[in-house]
C-alpha positions, 0 to 999 in steps of 0.5 A: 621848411627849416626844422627850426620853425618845428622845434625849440630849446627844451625847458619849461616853457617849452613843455607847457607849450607843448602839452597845450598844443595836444588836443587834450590835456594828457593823463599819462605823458610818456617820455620814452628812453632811446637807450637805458642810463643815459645821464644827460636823458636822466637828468632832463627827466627830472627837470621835466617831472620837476616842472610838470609837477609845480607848474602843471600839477602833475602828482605821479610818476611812473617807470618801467620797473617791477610794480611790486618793488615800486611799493617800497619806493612810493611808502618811503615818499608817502610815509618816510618808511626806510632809508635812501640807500635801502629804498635805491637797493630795493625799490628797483628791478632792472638795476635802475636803482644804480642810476644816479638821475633815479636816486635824484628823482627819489630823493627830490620827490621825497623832499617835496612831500615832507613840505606838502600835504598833497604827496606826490606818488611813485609807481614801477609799471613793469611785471616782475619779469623780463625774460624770466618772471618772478615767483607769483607767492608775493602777489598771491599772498598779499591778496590773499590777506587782504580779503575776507572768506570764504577763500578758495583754500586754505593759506598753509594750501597756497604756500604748499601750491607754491613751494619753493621760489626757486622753481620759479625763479631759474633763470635757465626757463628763459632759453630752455621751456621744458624747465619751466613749471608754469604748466603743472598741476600746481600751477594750473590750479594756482590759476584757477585760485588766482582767478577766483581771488580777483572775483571775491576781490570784487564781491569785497570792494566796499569794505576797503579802504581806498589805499587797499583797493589799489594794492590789492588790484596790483596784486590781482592784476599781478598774480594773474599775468605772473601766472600767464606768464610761467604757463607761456614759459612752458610753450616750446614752440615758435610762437613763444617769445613773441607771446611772453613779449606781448603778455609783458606789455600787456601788464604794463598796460594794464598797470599804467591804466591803474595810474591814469586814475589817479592822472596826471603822471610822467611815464618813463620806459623805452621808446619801444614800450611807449610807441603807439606803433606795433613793435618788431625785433629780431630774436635769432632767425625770428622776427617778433611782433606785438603790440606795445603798452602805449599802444595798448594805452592810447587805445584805450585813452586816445587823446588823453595819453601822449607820447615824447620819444627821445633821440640822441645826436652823437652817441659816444663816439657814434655820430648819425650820418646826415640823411637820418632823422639824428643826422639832421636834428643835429643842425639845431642850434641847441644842445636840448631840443622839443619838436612837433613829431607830426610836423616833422614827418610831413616835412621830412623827404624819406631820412634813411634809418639809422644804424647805430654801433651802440646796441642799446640804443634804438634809433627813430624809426623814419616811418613812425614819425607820425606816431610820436606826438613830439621829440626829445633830442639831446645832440650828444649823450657822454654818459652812457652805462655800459650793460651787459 
Protein backbone atom coordinates (compact mmCIF):
# COMPACT_ATOMS: atom_id res chain seq x y z
CA UNK A 1 0.00 0.00 0.00
CA UNK A 2 1.63 3.41 -1.10
CA UNK A 3 1.61 5.79 2.40
CA UNK A 4 0.41 8.51 0.05
CA UNK A 5 -3.02 6.89 -0.04
CA UNK A 6 -2.85 7.40 4.25
CA UNK A 7 -1.63 10.89 4.36
CA UNK A 8 -2.20 14.38 2.65
CA UNK A 9 -0.68 18.09 3.01
CA UNK A 10 -1.41 19.38 6.44
CA UNK A 11 -3.74 22.43 5.96
CA UNK A 12 -7.15 23.31 7.00
CA UNK A 13 -9.10 20.97 5.02
CA UNK A 14 -7.00 18.54 6.13
CA UNK A 15 -7.61 18.83 9.97
CA UNK A 16 -11.39 18.91 9.42
CA UNK A 17 -11.26 15.80 7.53
CA UNK A 18 -9.40 14.30 10.12
CA UNK A 19 -11.36 15.25 13.03
CA UNK A 20 -14.48 13.97 11.21
CA UNK A 21 -12.92 10.48 10.45
CA UNK A 22 -12.66 10.00 14.74
CA UNK A 23 -15.68 8.05 15.88
CA UNK A 24 -16.34 11.08 18.06
CA UNK A 25 -16.13 14.72 18.02
CA UNK A 26 -12.88 15.30 20.41
CA UNK A 27 -13.08 17.65 23.74
CA UNK A 28 -9.56 17.85 24.12
CA UNK A 29 -7.45 17.21 20.73
CA UNK A 30 -3.89 16.58 21.58
CA UNK A 31 -0.99 17.83 19.52
CA UNK A 32 2.04 16.30 20.91
CA UNK A 33 5.79 18.11 20.45
CA UNK A 34 8.40 15.18 19.36
CA UNK A 35 10.81 18.04 20.76
CA UNK A 36 10.30 21.33 22.62
CA UNK A 37 10.90 24.71 20.34
CA UNK A 38 10.58 23.58 17.34
CA UNK A 39 9.90 26.82 15.12
CA UNK A 40 8.60 25.14 12.10
CA UNK A 41 6.25 22.73 14.95
CA UNK A 42 5.09 26.20 16.53
CA UNK A 43 4.00 27.99 13.83
CA UNK A 44 1.82 25.00 12.51
CA UNK A 45 0.09 24.92 15.88
CA UNK A 46 -1.06 28.23 15.39
CA UNK A 47 -2.53 27.84 12.20
CA UNK A 48 -4.13 24.42 13.47
CA UNK A 49 -5.65 26.63 16.68
CA UNK A 50 -6.33 29.22 14.34
CA UNK A 51 -8.28 27.14 12.00
CA UNK A 52 -10.17 24.84 14.77
CA UNK A 53 -11.15 27.89 16.35
CA UNK A 54 -13.04 29.73 13.20
CA UNK A 55 -13.97 27.09 11.63
CA UNK A 56 -14.54 24.34 13.94
CA UNK A 57 -15.58 26.31 17.06
CA UNK A 58 -12.98 25.57 19.05
CA UNK A 59 -12.67 28.30 22.50
CA UNK A 60 -9.65 26.87 24.35
CA UNK A 61 -6.11 25.99 24.20
CA UNK A 62 -4.07 24.15 26.62
CA UNK A 63 -0.10 23.93 27.03
CA UNK A 64 1.85 21.95 29.36
CA UNK A 65 3.02 25.10 31.30
CA UNK A 66 2.55 25.83 35.25
CA UNK A 67 -1.44 26.04 35.59
CA UNK A 68 -1.03 28.78 38.13
CA UNK A 69 1.21 31.03 35.88
CA UNK A 70 -1.25 30.37 33.10
CA UNK A 71 -3.79 32.45 35.08
CA UNK A 72 -1.94 35.66 34.21
CA UNK A 73 -2.13 34.71 30.57
CA UNK A 74 -5.71 33.66 30.27
CA UNK A 75 -6.71 37.71 32.56
CA UNK A 76 -4.70 39.16 29.82
CA UNK A 77 -6.85 37.40 26.93
CA UNK A 78 -10.19 37.91 28.90
CA UNK A 79 -9.80 40.90 30.65
CA UNK A 80 -6.88 43.09 28.93
CA UNK A 81 -4.94 42.74 32.18
CA UNK A 82 -1.07 43.46 31.66
CA UNK A 83 1.08 44.05 28.89
CA UNK A 84 2.53 41.30 26.17
CA UNK A 85 6.02 41.59 27.55
CA UNK A 86 4.95 41.03 31.19
CA UNK A 87 2.41 38.38 30.27
CA UNK A 88 5.48 36.17 27.96
CA UNK A 89 7.72 36.97 31.31
CA UNK A 90 5.41 35.77 33.58
CA UNK A 91 2.86 33.49 32.18
CA UNK A 92 5.12 30.51 31.43
CA UNK A 93 7.10 27.80 33.41
CA UNK A 94 9.62 26.11 31.40
CA UNK A 95 11.05 29.24 29.58
CA UNK A 96 8.15 28.63 27.05
CA UNK A 97 7.49 32.16 27.41
CA UNK A 98 10.65 32.80 25.09
CA UNK A 99 9.32 30.90 22.33
CA UNK A 100 8.70 33.16 19.52
CA UNK A 101 5.27 30.77 18.09
CA UNK A 102 3.73 31.18 22.13
CA UNK A 103 4.20 35.17 22.05
CA UNK A 104 2.42 34.68 18.51
CA UNK A 105 -0.35 32.36 19.70
CA UNK A 106 -1.12 35.21 22.68
CA UNK A 107 -0.80 37.79 20.76
CA UNK A 108 -3.55 36.54 18.05
CA UNK A 109 -5.72 34.85 20.81
CA UNK A 110 -5.74 38.42 22.20
CA UNK A 111 -6.55 40.09 18.94
CA UNK A 112 -9.47 37.71 18.75
CA UNK A 113 -11.02 38.35 21.58
CA UNK A 114 -10.94 42.24 21.58
CA UNK A 115 -13.48 41.35 18.47
CA UNK A 116 -15.68 38.67 20.08
CA UNK A 117 -18.07 38.64 22.90
CA UNK A 118 -17.42 35.05 22.85
CA UNK A 119 -13.61 34.91 24.37
CA UNK A 120 -11.42 32.56 23.64
CA UNK A 121 -9.34 31.05 26.85
CA UNK A 122 -5.76 29.89 27.94
CA UNK A 123 -4.71 27.22 30.26
CA UNK A 124 -1.22 25.98 31.46
CA UNK A 125 -2.01 22.15 32.24
CA UNK A 126 1.31 21.13 34.12
CA UNK A 127 1.81 21.15 37.99
CA UNK A 128 4.40 23.98 39.33
CA UNK A 129 6.84 21.34 39.29
CA UNK A 130 9.22 19.50 36.84
CA UNK A 131 12.01 17.83 38.85
CA UNK A 132 11.47 19.96 41.91
CA UNK A 133 8.05 21.48 42.54
CA UNK A 134 7.03 24.83 43.81
CA UNK A 135 6.00 26.15 46.97
CA UNK A 136 2.38 25.25 47.75
CA UNK A 137 1.70 28.84 49.62
CA UNK A 138 -0.13 30.38 46.50
CA UNK A 139 -2.54 27.52 45.86
CA UNK A 140 -2.98 27.22 49.48
CA UNK A 141 -3.99 30.82 50.20
CA UNK A 142 -6.04 31.65 47.07
CA UNK A 143 -8.12 29.04 48.33
CA UNK A 144 -8.15 29.86 51.62
CA UNK A 145 -9.70 33.17 50.49
CA UNK A 146 -12.13 32.34 48.71
CA UNK A 147 -14.07 30.16 51.24
CA UNK A 148 -15.87 30.97 53.85
CA UNK A 149 -15.71 29.60 58.07
CA UNK A 150 -15.62 27.95 59.57
CA UNK A 151 -11.68 27.43 58.20
CA UNK A 152 -9.50 24.74 59.69
CA UNK A 153 -6.97 27.35 61.02
CA UNK A 154 -6.19 30.30 61.16
CA UNK A 155 -4.60 32.59 58.14
CA UNK A 156 -1.26 34.03 60.19
CA UNK A 157 -1.32 29.59 61.19
CA UNK A 158 -1.19 28.83 57.31
CA UNK A 159 1.46 31.24 56.64
CA UNK A 160 3.55 30.00 59.96
CA UNK A 161 2.95 26.32 58.57
CA UNK A 162 4.27 27.29 55.40
CA UNK A 163 7.29 29.47 56.20
CA UNK A 164 9.55 30.55 54.00
CA UNK A 165 9.19 29.55 50.03
CA UNK A 166 12.78 28.71 49.90
CA UNK A 167 12.59 25.72 51.78
CA UNK A 168 10.54 24.80 49.36
CA UNK A 169 11.89 25.67 46.64
CA UNK A 170 15.70 24.35 46.58
CA UNK A 171 16.35 23.01 43.73
CA UNK A 172 19.18 20.43 45.29
CA UNK A 173 15.78 18.31 46.76
CA UNK A 174 15.67 17.15 43.18
CA UNK A 175 18.72 14.78 43.45
CA UNK A 176 19.31 14.81 47.24
CA UNK A 177 15.72 13.65 49.15
CA UNK A 178 16.92 14.07 52.76
CA UNK A 179 16.89 17.72 51.75
CA UNK A 180 13.23 17.80 50.99
CA UNK A 181 10.85 18.89 53.97
CA UNK A 182 7.89 17.61 52.27
CA UNK A 183 7.69 15.07 55.42
CA UNK A 184 7.83 17.31 58.51
CA UNK A 185 5.48 17.91 60.75
CA UNK A 186 4.31 21.10 58.95
CA UNK A 187 3.99 19.47 55.97
CA UNK A 188 1.79 16.57 57.13
CA UNK A 189 -0.44 18.75 58.72
CA UNK A 190 -0.62 21.10 55.52
CA UNK A 191 -1.94 18.08 54.11
CA UNK A 192 -4.18 17.58 56.42
CA UNK A 193 -5.74 21.33 56.07
CA UNK A 194 -5.33 20.94 52.33
CA UNK A 195 -7.52 18.09 52.35
CA UNK A 196 -10.12 19.59 54.57
CA UNK A 197 -10.24 23.01 52.53
CA UNK A 198 -11.16 20.95 49.20
CA UNK A 199 -13.92 19.24 51.35
CA UNK A 200 -15.37 22.84 52.70
CA UNK A 201 -14.83 23.66 49.11
CA UNK A 202 -17.48 21.47 48.08
CA UNK A 203 -19.97 22.33 51.28
CA UNK A 204 -19.60 26.08 49.39
CA UNK A 205 -20.29 25.50 45.95
CA UNK A 206 -23.52 27.10 45.34
CA UNK A 207 -22.26 30.62 46.74
CA UNK A 208 -19.72 30.72 43.97
CA UNK A 209 -19.74 32.11 41.19
CA UNK A 210 -19.00 30.35 38.02
CA UNK A 211 -15.45 32.19 37.49
CA UNK A 212 -14.53 31.24 41.22
CA UNK A 213 -15.62 27.57 41.37
CA UNK A 214 -13.10 27.07 38.47
CA UNK A 215 -10.16 28.87 40.22
CA UNK A 216 -10.66 27.64 43.28
CA UNK A 217 -10.84 23.66 41.85
CA UNK A 218 -7.40 24.78 40.40
CA UNK A 219 -6.41 25.63 43.53
CA UNK A 220 -7.44 22.56 45.25
CA UNK A 221 -6.47 20.29 42.78
CA UNK A 222 -3.13 22.35 42.98
CA UNK A 223 -2.38 22.50 46.76
CA UNK A 224 -3.06 18.68 47.24
CA UNK A 225 -0.57 17.44 44.22
CA UNK A 226 2.12 20.15 45.39
CA UNK A 227 1.71 18.83 48.50
CA UNK A 228 1.86 14.86 47.47
CA UNK A 229 4.60 15.72 45.68
CA UNK A 230 7.15 17.22 48.46
CA UNK A 231 5.83 14.41 50.65
CA UNK A 232 7.24 11.92 47.70
CA UNK A 233 10.46 14.20 47.17
CA UNK A 234 11.31 13.00 50.79
CA UNK A 235 11.30 9.26 49.60
CA UNK A 236 14.92 7.82 49.47
CA UNK A 237 14.15 5.01 47.92
CA UNK A 238 14.13 3.22 44.14
CA UNK A 239 10.93 3.52 43.64
CA UNK A 240 11.16 7.63 43.57
CA UNK A 241 11.40 9.16 40.29
CA UNK A 242 9.22 6.77 39.12
CA UNK A 243 6.31 7.89 41.35
CA UNK A 244 6.97 11.88 41.38
CA UNK A 245 6.92 10.83 37.29
CA UNK A 246 3.69 9.51 37.69
CA UNK A 247 2.16 11.99 40.52
CA UNK A 248 3.19 15.07 37.34
CA UNK A 249 1.10 13.35 34.76
CA UNK A 250 -1.54 12.79 37.19
CA UNK A 251 -1.88 16.43 37.80
CA UNK A 252 -1.89 17.16 34.38
CA UNK A 253 -4.76 14.92 34.27
CA UNK A 254 -6.59 16.07 36.28
CA UNK A 255 -6.11 19.49 34.88
CA UNK A 256 -6.83 18.73 31.10
CA UNK A 257 -10.26 16.78 32.72
CA UNK A 258 -11.23 20.81 34.18
CA UNK A 259 -10.65 21.93 30.55
CA UNK A 260 -12.60 19.29 28.62
CA UNK A 261 -15.58 21.00 30.59
CA UNK A 262 -15.29 23.60 29.01
CA UNK A 263 -14.33 21.41 25.38
CA UNK A 264 -13.53 21.78 22.53
CA UNK A 265 -9.84 22.66 23.10
CA UNK A 266 -6.32 22.22 21.35
CA UNK A 267 -3.57 20.60 23.80
CA UNK A 268 -0.07 20.96 23.20
CA UNK A 269 2.71 18.97 25.30
CA UNK A 270 5.22 16.37 24.62
CA UNK A 271 4.29 13.39 22.73
CA UNK A 272 5.20 11.39 26.01
CA UNK A 273 2.69 13.31 27.99
CA UNK A 274 -0.20 12.86 25.46
CA UNK A 275 0.47 9.21 24.38
CA UNK A 276 -2.15 6.79 25.19
CA UNK A 277 0.65 4.27 25.70
CA UNK A 278 2.37 3.39 29.31
CA UNK A 279 5.66 5.59 29.24
CA UNK A 280 9.05 4.39 29.79
CA UNK A 281 12.64 6.00 30.32
CA UNK A 282 15.72 5.59 31.53
CA UNK A 283 17.04 7.63 34.82
CA UNK A 284 20.59 6.35 35.32
CA UNK A 285 20.88 2.41 35.62
CA UNK A 286 16.73 2.55 36.17
CA UNK A 287 13.93 2.37 33.81
CA UNK A 288 10.83 4.47 34.73
CA UNK A 289 7.54 3.46 34.12
CA UNK A 290 4.14 5.45 34.45
CA UNK A 291 1.41 6.17 32.77
CA UNK A 292 1.00 9.53 30.88
CA UNK A 293 -1.90 12.34 31.15
CA UNK A 294 -3.35 11.35 27.86
CA UNK A 295 -3.52 8.13 28.85
CA UNK A 296 -4.97 8.71 32.07
CA UNK A 297 -7.38 11.22 30.03
CA UNK A 298 -8.45 8.80 27.29
CA UNK A 299 -9.65 6.67 30.18
CA UNK A 300 -11.60 8.59 31.56
CA UNK A 301 -13.08 10.40 27.95
CA UNK A 302 -12.51 7.34 25.42
CA UNK A 303 -13.56 8.57 22.26
CA UNK A 304 -14.14 12.13 23.02
CA UNK A 305 -10.26 12.61 23.36
CA UNK A 306 -7.61 12.33 20.37
CA UNK A 307 -4.16 12.18 19.80
CA UNK A 308 -1.70 13.89 16.72
CA UNK A 309 1.70 12.83 17.58
CA UNK A 310 4.33 14.84 15.70
CA UNK A 311 7.26 13.54 13.80
CA UNK A 312 10.40 15.14 12.26
CA UNK A 313 12.00 14.26 9.14
CA UNK A 314 15.67 15.74 9.22
CA UNK A 315 16.40 17.17 12.23
CA UNK A 316 19.12 19.68 12.06
CA UNK A 317 21.75 17.71 10.46
CA UNK A 318 20.20 14.32 11.62
CA UNK A 319 18.75 12.70 8.94
CA UNK A 320 16.32 9.18 9.96
CA UNK A 321 17.67 6.12 7.94
CA UNK A 322 15.21 4.53 5.41
CA UNK A 323 13.80 1.44 7.31
CA UNK A 324 12.30 4.06 10.10
CA UNK A 325 8.76 5.40 10.40
CA UNK A 326 10.75 9.27 9.73
CA UNK A 327 12.75 7.54 7.20
CA UNK A 328 9.96 6.44 5.24
CA UNK A 329 7.58 9.50 5.83
CA UNK A 330 10.12 11.41 4.41
CA UNK A 331 9.14 10.13 0.75
CA UNK A 332 6.20 12.24 0.73
CA UNK A 333 5.92 14.77 -1.41
CA UNK A 334 4.96 17.51 0.98
CA UNK A 335 7.24 19.46 3.36
CA UNK A 336 3.98 19.15 6.04
CA UNK A 337 2.00 15.93 6.20
CA UNK A 338 -1.35 14.50 8.36
CA UNK A 339 -1.66 10.57 8.26
CA UNK A 340 -4.08 8.10 9.41
CA UNK A 341 -1.70 6.61 12.40
CA UNK A 342 -3.93 3.29 12.38
CA UNK A 343 -3.59 3.03 9.10
CA UNK A 344 -0.30 3.24 9.32
CA UNK A 345 0.81 0.77 11.51
CA UNK A 346 -1.26 -1.92 9.53
CA UNK A 347 0.75 -1.19 6.48
CA UNK A 348 3.95 -0.57 7.79
CA UNK A 349 6.39 -4.05 7.73
CA UNK A 350 8.41 -3.56 11.29
CA UNK A 351 10.22 0.14 10.42
CA UNK A 352 13.37 -0.15 12.78
CA UNK A 353 13.45 2.49 15.99
CA UNK A 354 15.01 5.70 15.33
CA UNK A 355 17.92 6.71 17.22
CA UNK A 356 18.25 10.29 16.90
CA UNK A 357 21.74 12.53 17.94
CA UNK A 358 19.21 15.38 19.20
CA UNK A 359 18.72 14.39 22.73
CA UNK A 360 15.69 16.16 22.84
CA UNK A 361 14.01 14.85 20.35
CA UNK A 362 12.08 11.61 21.06
CA UNK A 363 11.35 9.35 18.02
CA UNK A 364 8.10 7.24 17.05
CA UNK A 365 7.93 4.65 18.69
CA UNK A 366 7.21 1.78 15.84
CA UNK A 367 5.35 -0.40 18.19
CA UNK A 368 2.91 2.50 19.36
CA UNK A 369 1.50 3.24 15.90
CA UNK A 370 -1.75 1.95 16.67
CA UNK A 371 -2.12 4.11 19.49
CA UNK A 372 -1.84 7.51 17.79
CA UNK A 373 -4.77 8.60 16.29
CA UNK A 374 -2.89 10.36 13.52
CA UNK A 375 0.48 11.95 12.64
CA UNK A 376 2.24 15.39 12.05
CA UNK A 377 5.27 15.16 10.18
CA UNK A 378 7.29 18.00 9.30
CA UNK A 379 10.06 16.58 6.63
CA UNK A 380 12.80 19.12 8.25
CA UNK A 381 12.85 20.96 11.34
CA UNK A 382 15.77 24.15 11.09
CA UNK A 383 14.90 26.06 13.76
CA UNK A 384 15.60 24.26 16.76
CA UNK A 385 16.30 25.92 20.67
CA UNK A 386 19.19 24.45 21.85
CA UNK A 387 18.56 23.49 25.84
CA UNK A 388 20.49 23.18 28.30
Amino acid sequence: MDIKDMARPLDGEGVSAFLRSLPAEPLLLGLGEARHFVGELGELRNEIFRHLVEQEGYRSFAIESDCLMGLVVDDYLTTGAGTLDDVMERGFSHDFGTFPANRELVRWMRAYNDEHEEKLRFFGFDGPLEYWAASPRQALTALYDLLEGPLPCTGETLDTLLGPDEQWEDEATAMDPSLSIGRSADAQRLRLIADDLVALLETQVPRLGAEDRERAALYGRTAVGLLRYHYWMADASPARWGRLSALRDAMMAANLRAVAERGPALVFASNLHLQRNESLMRFGDQTLEWWSAGAITATHLGDRYAFLASALGTVGDDIPPPDTVEGLLSTLPWEHSLLDARRLAEAVTKPVPRTSHDFAYFPLDPAQLGTIDGIVFLKQAVRLKKLG
